[in-house]
Structure formats: C-alpha cells, structure tokens
DSSP file (Angstrom, degrees, kcal/mol; ACC not computed):
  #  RESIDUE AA STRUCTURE BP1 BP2  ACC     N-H-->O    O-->H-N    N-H-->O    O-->H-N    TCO  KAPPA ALPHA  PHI   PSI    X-CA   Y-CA   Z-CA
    1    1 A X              0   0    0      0, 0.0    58,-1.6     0, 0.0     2,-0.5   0.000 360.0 360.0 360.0 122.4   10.3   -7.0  -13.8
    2    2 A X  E     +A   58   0A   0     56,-0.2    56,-0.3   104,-0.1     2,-0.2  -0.823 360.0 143.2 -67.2 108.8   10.1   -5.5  -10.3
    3    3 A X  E     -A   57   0A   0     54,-2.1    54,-3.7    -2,-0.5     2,-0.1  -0.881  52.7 -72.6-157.6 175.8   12.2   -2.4   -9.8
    4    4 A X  E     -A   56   0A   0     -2,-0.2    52,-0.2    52,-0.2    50,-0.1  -0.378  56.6-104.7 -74.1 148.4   12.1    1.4   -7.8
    5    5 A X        -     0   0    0     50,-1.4    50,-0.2    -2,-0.1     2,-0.2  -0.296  30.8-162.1 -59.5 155.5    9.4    4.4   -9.3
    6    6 A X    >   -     0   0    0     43,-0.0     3,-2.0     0, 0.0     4,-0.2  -0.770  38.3-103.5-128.9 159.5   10.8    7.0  -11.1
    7    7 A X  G >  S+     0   0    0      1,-0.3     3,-0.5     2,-0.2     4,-0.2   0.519 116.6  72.5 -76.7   0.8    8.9   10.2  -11.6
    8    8 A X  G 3  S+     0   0    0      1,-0.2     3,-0.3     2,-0.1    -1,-0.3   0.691  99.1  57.7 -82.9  -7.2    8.1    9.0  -15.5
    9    9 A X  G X> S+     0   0    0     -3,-2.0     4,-2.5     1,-0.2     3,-1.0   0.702  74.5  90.3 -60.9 -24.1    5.9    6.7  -13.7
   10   10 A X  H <> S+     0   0    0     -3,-0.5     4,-0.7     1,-0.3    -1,-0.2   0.691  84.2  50.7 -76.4 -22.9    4.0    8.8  -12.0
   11   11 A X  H 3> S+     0   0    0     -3,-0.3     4,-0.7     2,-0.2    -1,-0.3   0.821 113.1  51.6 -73.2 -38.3    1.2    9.1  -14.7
   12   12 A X  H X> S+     0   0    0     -3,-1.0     3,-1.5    -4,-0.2     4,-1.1   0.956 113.3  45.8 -38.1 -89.1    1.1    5.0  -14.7
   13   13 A X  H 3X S+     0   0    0     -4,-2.5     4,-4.0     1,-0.3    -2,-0.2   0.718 103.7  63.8 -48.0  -8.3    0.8    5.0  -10.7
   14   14 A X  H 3< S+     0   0    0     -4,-0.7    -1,-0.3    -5,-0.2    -2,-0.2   0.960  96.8  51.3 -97.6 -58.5   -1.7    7.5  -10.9
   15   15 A X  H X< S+     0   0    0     -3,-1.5     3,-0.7    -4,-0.7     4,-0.4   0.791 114.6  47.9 -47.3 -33.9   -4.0    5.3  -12.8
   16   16 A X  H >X S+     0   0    0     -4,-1.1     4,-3.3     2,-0.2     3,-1.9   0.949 109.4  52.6 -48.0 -66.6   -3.4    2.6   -9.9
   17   17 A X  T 3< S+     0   0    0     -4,-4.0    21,-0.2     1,-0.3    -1,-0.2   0.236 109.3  43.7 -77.9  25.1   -3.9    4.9   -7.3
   18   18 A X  T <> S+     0   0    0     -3,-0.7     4,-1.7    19,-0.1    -1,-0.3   0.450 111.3  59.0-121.6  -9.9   -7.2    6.1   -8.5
   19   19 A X  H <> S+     0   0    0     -3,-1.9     4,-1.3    -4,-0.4     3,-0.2   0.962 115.0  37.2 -78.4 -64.4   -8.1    2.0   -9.2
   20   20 A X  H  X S+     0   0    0     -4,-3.3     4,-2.0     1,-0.2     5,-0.2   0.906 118.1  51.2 -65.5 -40.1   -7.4    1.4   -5.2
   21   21 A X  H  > S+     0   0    0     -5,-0.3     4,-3.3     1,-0.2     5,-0.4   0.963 109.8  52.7 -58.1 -40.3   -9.2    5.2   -4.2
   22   22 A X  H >X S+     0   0    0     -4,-1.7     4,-4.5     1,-0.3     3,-0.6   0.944 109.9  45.3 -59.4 -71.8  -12.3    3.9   -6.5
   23   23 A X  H 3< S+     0   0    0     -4,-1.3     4,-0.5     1,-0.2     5,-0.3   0.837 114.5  51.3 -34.4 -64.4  -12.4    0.6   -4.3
   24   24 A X  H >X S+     0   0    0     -4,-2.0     4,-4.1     1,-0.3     3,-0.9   0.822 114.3  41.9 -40.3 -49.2  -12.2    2.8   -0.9
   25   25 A X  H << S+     0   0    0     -4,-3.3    -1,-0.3    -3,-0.6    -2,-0.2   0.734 106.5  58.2 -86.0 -12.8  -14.8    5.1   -1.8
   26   26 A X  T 3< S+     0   0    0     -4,-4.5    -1,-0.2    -5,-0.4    -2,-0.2   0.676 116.9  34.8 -76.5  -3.1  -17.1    2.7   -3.1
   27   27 A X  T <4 S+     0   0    0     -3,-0.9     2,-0.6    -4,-0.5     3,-0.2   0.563 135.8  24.8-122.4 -34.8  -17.1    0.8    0.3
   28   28 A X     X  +     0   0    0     -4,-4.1     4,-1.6    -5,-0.3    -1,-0.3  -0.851  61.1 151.6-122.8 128.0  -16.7    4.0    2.3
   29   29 A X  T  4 S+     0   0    0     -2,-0.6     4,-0.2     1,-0.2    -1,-0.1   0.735  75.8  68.5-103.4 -18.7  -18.0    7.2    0.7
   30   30 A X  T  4 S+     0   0    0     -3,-0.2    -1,-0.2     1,-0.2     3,-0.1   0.807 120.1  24.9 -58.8 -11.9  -18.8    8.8    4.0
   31   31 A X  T  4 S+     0   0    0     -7,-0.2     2,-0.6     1,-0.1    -1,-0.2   0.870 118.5  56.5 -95.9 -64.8  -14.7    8.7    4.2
   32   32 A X  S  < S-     0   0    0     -4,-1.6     4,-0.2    -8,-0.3    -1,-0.1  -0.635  77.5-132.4 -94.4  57.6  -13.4    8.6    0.8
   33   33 A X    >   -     0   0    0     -2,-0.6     3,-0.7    -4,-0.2    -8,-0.1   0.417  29.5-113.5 -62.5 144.4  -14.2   11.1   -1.6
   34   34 A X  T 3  S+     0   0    0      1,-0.2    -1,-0.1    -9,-0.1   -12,-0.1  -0.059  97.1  13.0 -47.5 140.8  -15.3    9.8   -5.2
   35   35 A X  T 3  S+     0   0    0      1,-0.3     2,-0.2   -17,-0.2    -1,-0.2   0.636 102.5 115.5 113.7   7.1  -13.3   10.3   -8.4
   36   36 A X    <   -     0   0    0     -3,-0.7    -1,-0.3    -4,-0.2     2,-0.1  -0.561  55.9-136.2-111.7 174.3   -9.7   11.6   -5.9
   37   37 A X        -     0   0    0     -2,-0.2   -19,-0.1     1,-0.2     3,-0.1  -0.286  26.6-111.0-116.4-155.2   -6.0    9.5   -5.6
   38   38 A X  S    S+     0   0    0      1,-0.5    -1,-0.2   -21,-0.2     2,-0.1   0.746 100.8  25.6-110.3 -76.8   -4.4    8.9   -2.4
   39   39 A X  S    S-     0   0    0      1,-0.1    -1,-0.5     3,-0.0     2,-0.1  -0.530  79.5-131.1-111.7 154.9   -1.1   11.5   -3.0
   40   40 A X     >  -     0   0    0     -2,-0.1     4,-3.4    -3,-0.1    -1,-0.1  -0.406  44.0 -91.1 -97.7-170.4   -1.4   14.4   -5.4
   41   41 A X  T  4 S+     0   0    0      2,-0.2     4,-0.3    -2,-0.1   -31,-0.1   0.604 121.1  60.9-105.7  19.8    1.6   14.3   -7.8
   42   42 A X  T >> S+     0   0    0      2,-0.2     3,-2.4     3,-0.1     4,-1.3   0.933 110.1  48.2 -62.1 -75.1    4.3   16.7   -5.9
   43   43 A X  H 3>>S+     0   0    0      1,-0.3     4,-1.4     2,-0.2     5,-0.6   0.961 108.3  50.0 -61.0 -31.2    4.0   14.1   -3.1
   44   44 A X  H 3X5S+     0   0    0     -4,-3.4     4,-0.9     1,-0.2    -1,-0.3   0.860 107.2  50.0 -44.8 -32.1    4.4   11.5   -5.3
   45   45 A X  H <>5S+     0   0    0     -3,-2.4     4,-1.3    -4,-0.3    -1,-0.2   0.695 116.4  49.1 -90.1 -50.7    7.7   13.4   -6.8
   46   46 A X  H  <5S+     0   0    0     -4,-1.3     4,-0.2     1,-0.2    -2,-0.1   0.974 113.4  47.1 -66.9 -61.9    9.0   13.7   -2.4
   47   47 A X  H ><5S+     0   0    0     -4,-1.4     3,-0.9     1,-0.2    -2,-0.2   0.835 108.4  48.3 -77.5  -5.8    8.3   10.2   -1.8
   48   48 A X  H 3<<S+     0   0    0     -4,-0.9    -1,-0.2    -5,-0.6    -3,-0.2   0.918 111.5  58.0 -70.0 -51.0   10.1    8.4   -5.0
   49   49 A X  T 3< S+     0   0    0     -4,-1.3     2,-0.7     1,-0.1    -1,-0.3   0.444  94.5  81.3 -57.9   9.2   12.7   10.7   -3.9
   50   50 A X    X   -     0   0    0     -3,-0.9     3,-3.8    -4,-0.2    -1,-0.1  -0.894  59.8-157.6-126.9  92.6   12.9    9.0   -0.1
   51   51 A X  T 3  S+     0   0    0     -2,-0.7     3,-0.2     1,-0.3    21,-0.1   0.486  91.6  59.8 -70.6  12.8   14.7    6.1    0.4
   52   52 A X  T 3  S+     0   0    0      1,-0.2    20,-0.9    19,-0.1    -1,-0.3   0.219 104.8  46.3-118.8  39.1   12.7    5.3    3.3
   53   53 A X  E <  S- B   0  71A   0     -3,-3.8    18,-0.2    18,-0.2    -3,-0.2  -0.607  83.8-175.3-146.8  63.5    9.4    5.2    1.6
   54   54 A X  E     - B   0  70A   0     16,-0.8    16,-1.2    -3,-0.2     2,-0.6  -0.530  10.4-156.7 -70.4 141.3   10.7    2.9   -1.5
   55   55 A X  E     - B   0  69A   0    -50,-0.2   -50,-1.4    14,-0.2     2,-0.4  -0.939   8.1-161.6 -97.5 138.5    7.7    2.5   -4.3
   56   56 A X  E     -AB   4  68A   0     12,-4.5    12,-2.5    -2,-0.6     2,-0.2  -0.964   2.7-160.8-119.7 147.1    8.4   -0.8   -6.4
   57   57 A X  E     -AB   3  67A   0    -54,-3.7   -54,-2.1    -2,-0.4     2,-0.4  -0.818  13.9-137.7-119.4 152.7    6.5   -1.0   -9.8
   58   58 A X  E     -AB   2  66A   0      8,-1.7     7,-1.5   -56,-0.3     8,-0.8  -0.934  31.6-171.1-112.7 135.5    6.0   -4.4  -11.7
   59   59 A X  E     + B   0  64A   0    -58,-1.6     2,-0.3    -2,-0.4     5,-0.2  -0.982  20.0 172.8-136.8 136.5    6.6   -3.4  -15.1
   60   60 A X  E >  S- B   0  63A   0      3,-1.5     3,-0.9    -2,-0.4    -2,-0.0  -0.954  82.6  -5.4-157.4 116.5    6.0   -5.7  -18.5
   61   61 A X  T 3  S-     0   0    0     -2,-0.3    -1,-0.2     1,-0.3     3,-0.0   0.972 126.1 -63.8  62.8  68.0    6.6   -4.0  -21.7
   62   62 A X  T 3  S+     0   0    0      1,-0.1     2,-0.5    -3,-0.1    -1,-0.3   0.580 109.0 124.3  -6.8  48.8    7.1   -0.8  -20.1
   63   63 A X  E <   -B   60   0A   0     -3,-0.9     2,-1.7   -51,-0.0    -3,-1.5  -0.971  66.2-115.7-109.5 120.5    3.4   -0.9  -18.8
   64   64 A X  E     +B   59   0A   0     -2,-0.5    -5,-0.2    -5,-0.2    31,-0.1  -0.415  34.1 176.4 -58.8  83.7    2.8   -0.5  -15.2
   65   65 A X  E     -     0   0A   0     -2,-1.7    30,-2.4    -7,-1.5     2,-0.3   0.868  54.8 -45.9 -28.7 -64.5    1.4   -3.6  -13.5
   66   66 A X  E     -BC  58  94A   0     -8,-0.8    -8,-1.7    28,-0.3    28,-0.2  -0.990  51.0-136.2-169.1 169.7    1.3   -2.8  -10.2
   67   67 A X  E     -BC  57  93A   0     26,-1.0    26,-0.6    -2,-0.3     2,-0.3  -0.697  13.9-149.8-137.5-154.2    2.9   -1.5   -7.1
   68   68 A X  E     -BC  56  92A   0    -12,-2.5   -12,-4.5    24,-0.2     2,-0.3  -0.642  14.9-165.1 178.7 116.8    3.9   -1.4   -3.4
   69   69 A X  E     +BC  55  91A   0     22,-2.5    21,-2.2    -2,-0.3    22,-1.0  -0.833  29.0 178.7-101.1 149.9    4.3    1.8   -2.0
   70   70 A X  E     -BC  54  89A   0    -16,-1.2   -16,-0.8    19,-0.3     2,-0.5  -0.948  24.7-139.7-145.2 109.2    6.1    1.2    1.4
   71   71 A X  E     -BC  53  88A   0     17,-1.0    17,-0.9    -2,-0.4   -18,-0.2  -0.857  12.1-140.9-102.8 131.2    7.8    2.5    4.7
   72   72 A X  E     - C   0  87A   0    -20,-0.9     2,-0.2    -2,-0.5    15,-0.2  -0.548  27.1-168.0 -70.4 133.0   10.7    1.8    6.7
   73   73 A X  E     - C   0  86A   0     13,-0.7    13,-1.4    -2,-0.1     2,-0.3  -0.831   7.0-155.3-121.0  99.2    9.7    2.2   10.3
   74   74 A X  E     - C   0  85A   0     -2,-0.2     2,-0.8    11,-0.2    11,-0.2  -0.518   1.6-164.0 -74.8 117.1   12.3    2.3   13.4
   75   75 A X  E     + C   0  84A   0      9,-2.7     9,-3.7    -2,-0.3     2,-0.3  -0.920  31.0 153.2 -73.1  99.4   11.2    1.4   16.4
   76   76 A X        -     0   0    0     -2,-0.8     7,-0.1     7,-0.2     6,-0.0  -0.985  60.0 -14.4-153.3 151.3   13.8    2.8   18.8
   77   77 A X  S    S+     0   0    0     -2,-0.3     6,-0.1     1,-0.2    -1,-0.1   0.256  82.1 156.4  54.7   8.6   14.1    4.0   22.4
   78   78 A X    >   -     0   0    0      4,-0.2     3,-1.6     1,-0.2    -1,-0.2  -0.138  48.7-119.8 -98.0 146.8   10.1    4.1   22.4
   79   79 A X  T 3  S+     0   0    0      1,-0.2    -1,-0.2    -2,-0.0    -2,-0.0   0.837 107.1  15.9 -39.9 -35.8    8.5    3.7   26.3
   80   80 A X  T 3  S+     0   0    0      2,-0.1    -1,-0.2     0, 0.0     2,-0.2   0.123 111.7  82.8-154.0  45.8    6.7    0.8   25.6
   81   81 A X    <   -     0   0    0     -3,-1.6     2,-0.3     3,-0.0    -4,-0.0  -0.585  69.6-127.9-107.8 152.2    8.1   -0.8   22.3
   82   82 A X        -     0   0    0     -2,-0.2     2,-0.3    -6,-0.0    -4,-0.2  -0.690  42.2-100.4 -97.9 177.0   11.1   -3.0   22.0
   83   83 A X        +     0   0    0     -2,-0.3     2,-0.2    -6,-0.1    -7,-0.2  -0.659  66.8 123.5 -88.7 152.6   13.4   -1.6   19.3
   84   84 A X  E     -C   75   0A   0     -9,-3.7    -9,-2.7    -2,-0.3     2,-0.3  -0.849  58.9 -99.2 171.5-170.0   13.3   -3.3   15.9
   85   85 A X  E     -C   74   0A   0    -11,-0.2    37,-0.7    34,-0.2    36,-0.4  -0.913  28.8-154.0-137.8  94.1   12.6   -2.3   12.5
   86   86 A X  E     -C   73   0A   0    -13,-1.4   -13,-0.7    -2,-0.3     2,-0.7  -0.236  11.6-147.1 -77.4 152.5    8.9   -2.7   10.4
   87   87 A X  E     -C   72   0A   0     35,-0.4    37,-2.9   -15,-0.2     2,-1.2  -0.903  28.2-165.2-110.9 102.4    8.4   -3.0    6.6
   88   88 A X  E     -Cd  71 124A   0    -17,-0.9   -17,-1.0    -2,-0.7     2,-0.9  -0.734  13.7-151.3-108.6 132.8    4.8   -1.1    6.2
   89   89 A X  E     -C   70   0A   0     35,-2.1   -19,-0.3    -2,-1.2    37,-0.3  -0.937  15.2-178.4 -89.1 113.6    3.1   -1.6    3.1
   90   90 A X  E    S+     0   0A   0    -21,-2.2     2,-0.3    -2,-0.9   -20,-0.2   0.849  70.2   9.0 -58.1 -56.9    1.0    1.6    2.7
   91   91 A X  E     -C   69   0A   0    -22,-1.0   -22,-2.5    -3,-0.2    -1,-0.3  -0.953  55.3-173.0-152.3 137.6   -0.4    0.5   -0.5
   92   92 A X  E     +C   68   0A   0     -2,-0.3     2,-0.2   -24,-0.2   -24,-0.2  -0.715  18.8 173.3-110.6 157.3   -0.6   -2.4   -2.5
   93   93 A X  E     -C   67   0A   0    -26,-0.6   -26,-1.0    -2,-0.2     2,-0.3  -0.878  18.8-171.7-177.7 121.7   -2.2   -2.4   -6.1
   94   94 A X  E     -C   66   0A   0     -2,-0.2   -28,-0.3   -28,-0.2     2,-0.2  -0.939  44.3-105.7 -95.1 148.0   -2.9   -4.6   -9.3
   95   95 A X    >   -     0   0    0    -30,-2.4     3,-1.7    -2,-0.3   -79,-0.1  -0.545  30.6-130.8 -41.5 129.9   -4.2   -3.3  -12.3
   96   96 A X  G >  S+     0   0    0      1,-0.3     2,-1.4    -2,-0.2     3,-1.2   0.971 110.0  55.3 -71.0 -56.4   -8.0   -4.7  -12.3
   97   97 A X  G 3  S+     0   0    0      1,-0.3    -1,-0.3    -3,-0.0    -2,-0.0   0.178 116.2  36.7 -80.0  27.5   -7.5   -5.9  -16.0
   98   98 A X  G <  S+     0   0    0     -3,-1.7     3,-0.4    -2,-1.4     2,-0.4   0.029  86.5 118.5-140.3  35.5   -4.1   -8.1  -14.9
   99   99 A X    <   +     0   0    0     -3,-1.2    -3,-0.0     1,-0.2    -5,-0.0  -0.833  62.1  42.2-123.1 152.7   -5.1   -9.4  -11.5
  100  100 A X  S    S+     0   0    0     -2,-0.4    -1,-0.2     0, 0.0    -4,-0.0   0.283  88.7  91.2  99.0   5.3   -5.3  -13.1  -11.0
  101  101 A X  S    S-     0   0    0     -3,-0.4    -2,-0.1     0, 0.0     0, 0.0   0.267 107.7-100.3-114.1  11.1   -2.0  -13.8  -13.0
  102  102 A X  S  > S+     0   0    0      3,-0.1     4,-1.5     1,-0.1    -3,-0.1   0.764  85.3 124.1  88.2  19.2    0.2  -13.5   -9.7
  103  103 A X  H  > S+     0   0    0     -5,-0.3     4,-0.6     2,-0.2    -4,-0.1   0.647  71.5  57.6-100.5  -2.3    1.6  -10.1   -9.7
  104  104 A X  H >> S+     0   0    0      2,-0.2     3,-3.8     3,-0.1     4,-1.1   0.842 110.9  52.0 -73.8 -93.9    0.2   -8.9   -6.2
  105  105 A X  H >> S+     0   0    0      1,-0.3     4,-1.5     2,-0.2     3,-1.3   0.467 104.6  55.8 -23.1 -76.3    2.2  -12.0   -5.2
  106  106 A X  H 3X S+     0   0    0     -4,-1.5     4,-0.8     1,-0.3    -1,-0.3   0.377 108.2  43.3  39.2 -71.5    5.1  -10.9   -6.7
  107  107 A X  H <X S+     0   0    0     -3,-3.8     4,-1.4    -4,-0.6    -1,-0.3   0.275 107.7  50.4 -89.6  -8.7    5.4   -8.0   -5.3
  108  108 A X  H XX S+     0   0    0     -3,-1.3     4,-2.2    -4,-1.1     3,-0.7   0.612 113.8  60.1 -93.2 -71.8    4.6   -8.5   -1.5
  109  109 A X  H >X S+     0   0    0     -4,-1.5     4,-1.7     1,-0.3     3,-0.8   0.447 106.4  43.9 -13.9 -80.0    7.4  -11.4   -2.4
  110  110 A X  H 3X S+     0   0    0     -4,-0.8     4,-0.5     1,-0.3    -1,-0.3   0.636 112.7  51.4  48.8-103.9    9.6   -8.9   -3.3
  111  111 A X  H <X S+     0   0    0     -4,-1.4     4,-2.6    -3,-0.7     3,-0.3   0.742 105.5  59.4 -38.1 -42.4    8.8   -6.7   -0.3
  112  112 A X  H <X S+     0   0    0     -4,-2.2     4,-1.3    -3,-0.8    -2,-0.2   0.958 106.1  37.0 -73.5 -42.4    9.3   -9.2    1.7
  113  113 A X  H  X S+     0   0    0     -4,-1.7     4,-1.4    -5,-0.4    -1,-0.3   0.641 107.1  70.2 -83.5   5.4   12.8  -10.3    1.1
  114  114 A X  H >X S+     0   0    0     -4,-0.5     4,-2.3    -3,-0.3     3,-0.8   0.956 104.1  42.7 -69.9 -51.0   13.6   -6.7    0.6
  115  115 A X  H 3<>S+     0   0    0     -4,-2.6     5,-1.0     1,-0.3    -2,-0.2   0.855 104.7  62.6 -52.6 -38.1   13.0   -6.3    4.4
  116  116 A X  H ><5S+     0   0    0     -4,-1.3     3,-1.5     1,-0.3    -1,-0.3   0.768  99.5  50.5 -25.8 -70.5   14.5   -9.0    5.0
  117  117 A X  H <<5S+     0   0    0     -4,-1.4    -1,-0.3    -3,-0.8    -2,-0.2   0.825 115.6  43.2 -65.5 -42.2   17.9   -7.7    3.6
  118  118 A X  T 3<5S-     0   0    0     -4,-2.3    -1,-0.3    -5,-0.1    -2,-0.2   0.066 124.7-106.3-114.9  56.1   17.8   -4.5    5.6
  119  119 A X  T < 5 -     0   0    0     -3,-1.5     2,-0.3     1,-0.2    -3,-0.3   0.702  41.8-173.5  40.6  64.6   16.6   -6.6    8.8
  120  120 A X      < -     0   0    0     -5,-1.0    -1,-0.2     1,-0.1   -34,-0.2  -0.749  21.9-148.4 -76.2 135.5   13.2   -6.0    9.2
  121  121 A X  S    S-     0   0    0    -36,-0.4     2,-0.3    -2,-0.3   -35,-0.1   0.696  81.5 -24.9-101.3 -36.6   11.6   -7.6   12.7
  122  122 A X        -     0   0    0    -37,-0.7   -35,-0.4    -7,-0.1     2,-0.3  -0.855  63.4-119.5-161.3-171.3    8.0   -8.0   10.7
  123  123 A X        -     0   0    0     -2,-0.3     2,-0.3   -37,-0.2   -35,-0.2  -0.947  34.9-179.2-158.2 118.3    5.9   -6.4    7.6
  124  124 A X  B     +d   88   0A   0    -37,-2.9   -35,-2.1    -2,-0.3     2,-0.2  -0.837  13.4 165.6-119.7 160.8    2.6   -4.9    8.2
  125  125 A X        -     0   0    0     -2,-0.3     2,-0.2   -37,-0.2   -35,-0.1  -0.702  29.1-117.9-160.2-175.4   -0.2   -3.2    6.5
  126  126 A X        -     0   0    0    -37,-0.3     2,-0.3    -2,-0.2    22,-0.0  -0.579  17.9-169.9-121.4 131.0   -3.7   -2.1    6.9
  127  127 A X        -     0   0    0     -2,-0.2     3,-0.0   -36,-0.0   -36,-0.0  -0.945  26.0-116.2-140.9 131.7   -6.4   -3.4    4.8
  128  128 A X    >   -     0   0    0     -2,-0.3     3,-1.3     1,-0.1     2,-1.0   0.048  31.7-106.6 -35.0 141.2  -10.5   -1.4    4.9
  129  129 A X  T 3  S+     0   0    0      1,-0.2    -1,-0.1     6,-0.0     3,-0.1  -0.694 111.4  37.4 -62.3  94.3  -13.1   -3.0    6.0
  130  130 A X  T 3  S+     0   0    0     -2,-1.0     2,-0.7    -3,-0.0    -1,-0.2   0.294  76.9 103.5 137.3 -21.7  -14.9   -3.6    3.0
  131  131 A X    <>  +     0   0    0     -3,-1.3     4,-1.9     1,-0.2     3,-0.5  -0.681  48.5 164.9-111.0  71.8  -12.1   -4.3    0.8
  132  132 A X  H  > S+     0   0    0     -2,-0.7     4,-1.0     1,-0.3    -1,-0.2   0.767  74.9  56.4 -73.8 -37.3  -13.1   -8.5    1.1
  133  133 A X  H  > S+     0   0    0      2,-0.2     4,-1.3    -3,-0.2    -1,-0.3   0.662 111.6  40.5 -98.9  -3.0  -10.9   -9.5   -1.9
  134  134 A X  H  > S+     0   0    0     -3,-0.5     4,-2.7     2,-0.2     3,-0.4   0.922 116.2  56.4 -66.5 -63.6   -7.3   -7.7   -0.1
  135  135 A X  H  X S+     0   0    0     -4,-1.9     4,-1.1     1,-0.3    -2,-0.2   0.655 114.1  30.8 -47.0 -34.9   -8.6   -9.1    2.9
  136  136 A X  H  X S+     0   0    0     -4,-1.0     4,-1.8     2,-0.2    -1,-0.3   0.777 112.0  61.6 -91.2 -42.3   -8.7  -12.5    1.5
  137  137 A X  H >X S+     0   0    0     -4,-1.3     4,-1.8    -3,-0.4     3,-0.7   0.987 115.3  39.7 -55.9 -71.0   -5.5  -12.2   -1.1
  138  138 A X  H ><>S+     0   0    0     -4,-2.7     3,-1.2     1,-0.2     5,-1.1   0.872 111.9  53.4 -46.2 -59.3   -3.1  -11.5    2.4
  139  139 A X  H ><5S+     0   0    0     -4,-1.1     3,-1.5     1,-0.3    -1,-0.2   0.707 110.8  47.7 -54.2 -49.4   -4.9  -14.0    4.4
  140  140 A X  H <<5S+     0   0    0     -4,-1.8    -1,-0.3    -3,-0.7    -2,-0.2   0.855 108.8  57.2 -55.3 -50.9   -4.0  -16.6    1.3
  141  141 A X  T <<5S-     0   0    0     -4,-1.8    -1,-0.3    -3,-1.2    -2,-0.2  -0.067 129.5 -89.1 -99.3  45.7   -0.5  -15.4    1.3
  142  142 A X  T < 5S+     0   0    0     -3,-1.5    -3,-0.2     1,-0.2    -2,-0.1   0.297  77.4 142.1  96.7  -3.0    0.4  -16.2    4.9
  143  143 A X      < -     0   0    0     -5,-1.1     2,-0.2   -19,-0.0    -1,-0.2  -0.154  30.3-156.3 -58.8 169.8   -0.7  -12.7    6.7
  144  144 A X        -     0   0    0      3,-0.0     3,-0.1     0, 0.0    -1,-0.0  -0.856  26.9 -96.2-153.4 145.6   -2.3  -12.4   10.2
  145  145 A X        +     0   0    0     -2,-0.2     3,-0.1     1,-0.1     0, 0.0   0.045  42.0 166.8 -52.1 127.0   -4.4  -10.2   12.1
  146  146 A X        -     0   0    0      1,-0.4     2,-0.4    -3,-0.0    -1,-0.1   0.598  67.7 -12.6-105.1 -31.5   -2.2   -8.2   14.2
  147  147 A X        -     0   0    0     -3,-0.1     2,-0.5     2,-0.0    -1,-0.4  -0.994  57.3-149.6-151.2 146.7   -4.5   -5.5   15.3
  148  148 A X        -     0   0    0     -2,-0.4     2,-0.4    -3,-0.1   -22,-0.0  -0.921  12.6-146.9-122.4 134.7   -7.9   -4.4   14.2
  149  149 A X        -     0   0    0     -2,-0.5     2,-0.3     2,-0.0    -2,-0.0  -0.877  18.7-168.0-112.1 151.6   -9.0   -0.8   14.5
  150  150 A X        -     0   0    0     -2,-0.4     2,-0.3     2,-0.0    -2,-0.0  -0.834   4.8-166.6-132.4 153.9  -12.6    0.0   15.2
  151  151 A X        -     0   0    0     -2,-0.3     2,-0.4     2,-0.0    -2,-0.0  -0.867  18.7-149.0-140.8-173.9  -15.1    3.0   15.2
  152  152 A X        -     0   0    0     -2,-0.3     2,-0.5     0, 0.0    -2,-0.0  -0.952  27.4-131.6-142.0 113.5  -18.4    4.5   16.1
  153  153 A X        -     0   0    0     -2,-0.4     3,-0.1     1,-0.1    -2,-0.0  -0.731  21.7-176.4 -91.3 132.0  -19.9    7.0   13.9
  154  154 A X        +     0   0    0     -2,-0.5     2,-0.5     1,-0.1    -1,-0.1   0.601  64.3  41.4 -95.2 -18.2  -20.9    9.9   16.3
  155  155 A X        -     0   0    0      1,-0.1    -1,-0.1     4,-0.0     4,-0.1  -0.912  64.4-135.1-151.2 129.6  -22.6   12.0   13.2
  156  156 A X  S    S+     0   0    0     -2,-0.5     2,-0.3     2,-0.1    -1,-0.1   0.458  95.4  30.6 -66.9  15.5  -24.8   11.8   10.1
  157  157 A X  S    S-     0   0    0      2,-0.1  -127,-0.0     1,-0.1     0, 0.0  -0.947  72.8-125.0-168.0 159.6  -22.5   14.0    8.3
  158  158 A X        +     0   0    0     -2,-0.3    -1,-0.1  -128,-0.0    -2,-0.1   0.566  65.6 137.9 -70.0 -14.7  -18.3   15.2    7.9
  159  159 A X              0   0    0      1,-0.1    -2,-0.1    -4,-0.1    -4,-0.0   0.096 360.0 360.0 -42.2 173.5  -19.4   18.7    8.5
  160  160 A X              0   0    0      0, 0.0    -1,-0.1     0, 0.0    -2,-0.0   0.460 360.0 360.0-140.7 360.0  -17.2   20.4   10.8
C-alpha cells in the first residue's frame, strides 16, 4: 500500500535514508560524509507536516518498503520561465533487501499520477553521477535527460 508519512515512520525512513546516504558517499566521499542521512529528524517532522513536500511510503505488513520524498514547484511570473507547475522527486528509495520486486516502480507510478491530479506540466529529479543503477532504473521507466550539471574540482580538500 502506498500512502502519506507520518512521524511513526520516521525511524523506518531513517533506515532508507541512511541506505540512499551510504550509496552517495560511497561514490562521492569527497561530498558526502560517511555513516550521515540526508534530513536530521526535526526536518523530517516540518516536512511530513508540508503539503507541498508530500513523502509517500510503500508499506507491507506495516514495514516500510520504500519512499518518494517530493516537491511541488510553481513556476510563476519568473523572467525567463513560462508558468506551470513541476512534480520534483527529491528522493527516491527501495530497501536494498526488497528491490527488484517492482516497488520503485510503484511509487514513481504513483507520483506520477499524483501530479497529474494537481496538474503538474512535468516531473523531475536529479540522480549522482555514480549512482549507475538509478540512472538506469529511470532511464527503463521512460525518463530523459533534461539537464546535466557538471563540475571542476578546484581543490584537494573541503577545507574552508
């Protein structure tokens, strides 16, 4: 069953979102530091509460599958936008000991017609460089490149 977090989740997502950090720092560590989550669990607590950041959990036997954390994004009046309305996927997530049984799928599905319903123009997200089997899982389920960001690392260390 797909359905919106609640904050008894958060201990659930929490294992997820240290499953996706793990993946990030292992491909960048110069970015990501090792062993961390994305949101501590006050923000987590703001954004279940913010119905323009909805999380949906896939939930079986009250065990947390997966999720898609998500934001509504208006594009309106902006200089050199047209107006419309985006569906961003922030983060997407299976539990590594249930993936391949179709619940990433599932949930972008999901997502999708959710936007859908409150007339979203398109659905983005961002996937690392590095992260080959996301990259390959969108690709499979109909995504395409809209923009690629690129760097140059200027320094052999974060100091600052």
């Amino acid at each position: 069953m797909i359905r919106l977090a609640n904050e008894k989740d958060i201990e659930q997502i929490n294992n997820l979102l240290f499953q996706v950090h793990k993946v990030h720092s292992d491909a960048r560590p110069d970015l990501f530091k090792a062993g961390s989550k994305k949101y501590t669990d006050e923000e987590l607590k703001e954004i279940i509460k913010d119905k323009e950041k909805p999380i949906f959990v896939y939930e079986i036997d009250e065990k947390i599958e997966g999720y898609a954390f998500c934001i509504l994004i208006n594009h309106n009046n902006e200089n050199s936008l047209c107006d419309y309305k985006t569906m961003y996927i922030d983060d997407l997530c299976v539990d590594k000991n249930c993936r391949g049984k179709g619940i990433g799928k599932k949930l972008f599905d999901y997502v999708l017609e959710y936007a859908k319903k409150l007339g979203c123009y398109n659905l983005t997200l961002n996937v690392w460089e590095g992260n080959d089997s996301a990259m390959q899982f969108y690709k499979n389920i109909g995504l395409r490149i809209q923009k690629i960001g690129m760097e140059k690392i200027l320094s052999s260390s974060l100091e600052l």
